[in-house]
C-alpha positions in Angstrom: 8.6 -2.1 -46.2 7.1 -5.3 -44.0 10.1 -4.9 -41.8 9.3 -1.3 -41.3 5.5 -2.5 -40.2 6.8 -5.3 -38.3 8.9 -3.0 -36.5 6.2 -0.4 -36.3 3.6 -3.3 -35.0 5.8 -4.2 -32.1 6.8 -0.9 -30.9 3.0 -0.2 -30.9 2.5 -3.1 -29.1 5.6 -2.2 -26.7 4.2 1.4 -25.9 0.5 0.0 -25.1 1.7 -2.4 -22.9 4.0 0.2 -21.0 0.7 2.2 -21.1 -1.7 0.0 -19.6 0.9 -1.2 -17.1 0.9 2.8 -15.6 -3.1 3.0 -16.0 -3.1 -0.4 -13.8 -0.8 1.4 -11.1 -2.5 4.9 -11.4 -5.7 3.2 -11.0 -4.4 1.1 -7.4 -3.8 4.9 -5.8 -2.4 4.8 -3.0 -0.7 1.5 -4.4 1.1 3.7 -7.4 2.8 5.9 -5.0 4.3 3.4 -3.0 5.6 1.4 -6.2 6.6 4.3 -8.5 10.5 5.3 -8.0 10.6 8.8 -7.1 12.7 11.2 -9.8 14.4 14.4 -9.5 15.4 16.7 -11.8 19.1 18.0 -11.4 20.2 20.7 -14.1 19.8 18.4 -17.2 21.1 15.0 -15.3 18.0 13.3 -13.9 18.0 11.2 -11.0 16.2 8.0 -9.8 15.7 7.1 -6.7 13.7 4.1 -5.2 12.1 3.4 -1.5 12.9 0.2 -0.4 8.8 -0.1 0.4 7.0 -0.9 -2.0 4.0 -3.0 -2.4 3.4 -6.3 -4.6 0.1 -5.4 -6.6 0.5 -9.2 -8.2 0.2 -10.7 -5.0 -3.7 -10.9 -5.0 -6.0 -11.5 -7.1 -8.4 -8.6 -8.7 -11.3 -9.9 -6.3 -8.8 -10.0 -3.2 -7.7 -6.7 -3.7 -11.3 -5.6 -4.5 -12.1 -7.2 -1.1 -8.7 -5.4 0.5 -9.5 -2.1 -0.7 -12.9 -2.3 1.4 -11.8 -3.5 4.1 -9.2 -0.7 4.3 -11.3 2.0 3.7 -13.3 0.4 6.4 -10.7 0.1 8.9 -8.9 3.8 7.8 -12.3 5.3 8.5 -13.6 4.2 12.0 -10.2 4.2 13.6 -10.8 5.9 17.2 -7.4 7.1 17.7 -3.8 6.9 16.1 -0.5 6.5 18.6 2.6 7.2 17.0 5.5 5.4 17.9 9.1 5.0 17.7 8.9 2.0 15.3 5.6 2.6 13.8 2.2 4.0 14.2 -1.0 2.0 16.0 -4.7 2.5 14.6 -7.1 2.0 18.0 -10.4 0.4 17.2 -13.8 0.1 19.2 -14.4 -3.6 18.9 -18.3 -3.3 18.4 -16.9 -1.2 15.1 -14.2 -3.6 13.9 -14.2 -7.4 14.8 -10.7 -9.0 15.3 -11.6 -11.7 12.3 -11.9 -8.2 10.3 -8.8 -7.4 11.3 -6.7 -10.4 10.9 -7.9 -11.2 7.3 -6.6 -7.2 6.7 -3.4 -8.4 8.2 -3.1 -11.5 6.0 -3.8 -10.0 2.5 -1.4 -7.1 3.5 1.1 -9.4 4.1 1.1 -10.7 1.2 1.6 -7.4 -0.7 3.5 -5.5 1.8 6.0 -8.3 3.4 7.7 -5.6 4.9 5.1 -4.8 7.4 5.3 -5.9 11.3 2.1 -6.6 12.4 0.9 -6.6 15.9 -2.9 -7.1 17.0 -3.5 -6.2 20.5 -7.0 -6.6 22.1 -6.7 -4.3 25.5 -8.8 -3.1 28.2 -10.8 -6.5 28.7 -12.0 -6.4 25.4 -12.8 -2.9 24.8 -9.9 -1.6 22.8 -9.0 -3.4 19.8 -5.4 -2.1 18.1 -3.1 -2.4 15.0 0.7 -1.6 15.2 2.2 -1.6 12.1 5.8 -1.2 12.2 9.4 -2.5 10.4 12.6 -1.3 9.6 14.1 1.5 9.3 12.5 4.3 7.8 8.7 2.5 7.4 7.3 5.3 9.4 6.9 8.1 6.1 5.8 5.2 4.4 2.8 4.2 6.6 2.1 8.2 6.5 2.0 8.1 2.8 -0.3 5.1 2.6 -2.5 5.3 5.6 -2.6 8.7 6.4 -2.0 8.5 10.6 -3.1 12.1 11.4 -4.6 11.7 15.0 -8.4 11.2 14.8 
């Protein structure tokens, strides 16, 4: 009988952890889509696959990606314009809007979750245009549609 409770106890214990592990990535998003393996059903024989994009939630702190999540919201919201490219997509800023130090400590902390990214921070037009490429390898493009939404502004 204890070894029934001890087993009971630490399947309990497994099942909350697996439990508040999914409430942590449902409640980063945007985050959860990018790190949750998409799966498809195939008559009966299910099917896993994963993107080879995906972010590191761990890589900052709770306060840093407190601080992150602003500052993208920020940054998603008074983008001017949105170029797509071959490689990539590039969010056009009005500098009075968006100050370069704004967006280079963006750049920093999502570089240290999404090491995949290319960054590139352009200021054009004699300091009237102020621009963020993101691009990478192969196949980033759907992936910077999921997670920033691109559709020209």
């Amino acid at each position: 009988m204890r070894m029934e409770k001890k087993f009971a106890r630490t399947r309990n214990a497994i099942a909350a952890a697996a439990s508040l592990s999914l409430l942590t990535m449902v409640g980063h998003g945007a985050d959860a889509k990018a790190q949750a393996p998409a799966a498809a059903s195939n008559a009966g024989k299910q099917t896993v696959t994963q993107s080879k994009f995906y972010c590191n939630i761990n890589a900052l702190s709770p306060a840093e990606r407190a601080s992150h999540k602003q500052l993208t919201d920020k940054l998603m919201a008074l983008r001017r314009e949105t170029v797509e490219s071959e490689k990539g997509y590039e969010f056009q800023y009005n500098p009075k809007d968006i100050s370069l130090a704004e967006l280079a400590e963006w750049v920093a902390a999502e570089g240290k979750c999404c090491p995949f990214f290319d960054f590139h921070i352009d200021l054009e037009r004699q300091g009237a245009l102020l621009c963020l490429r993101l691009t990478g390898k192969e196949g980033i493009k759907p992936f910077i549609r999921a997670e920033f939404s691109p559709a020209a502004k």
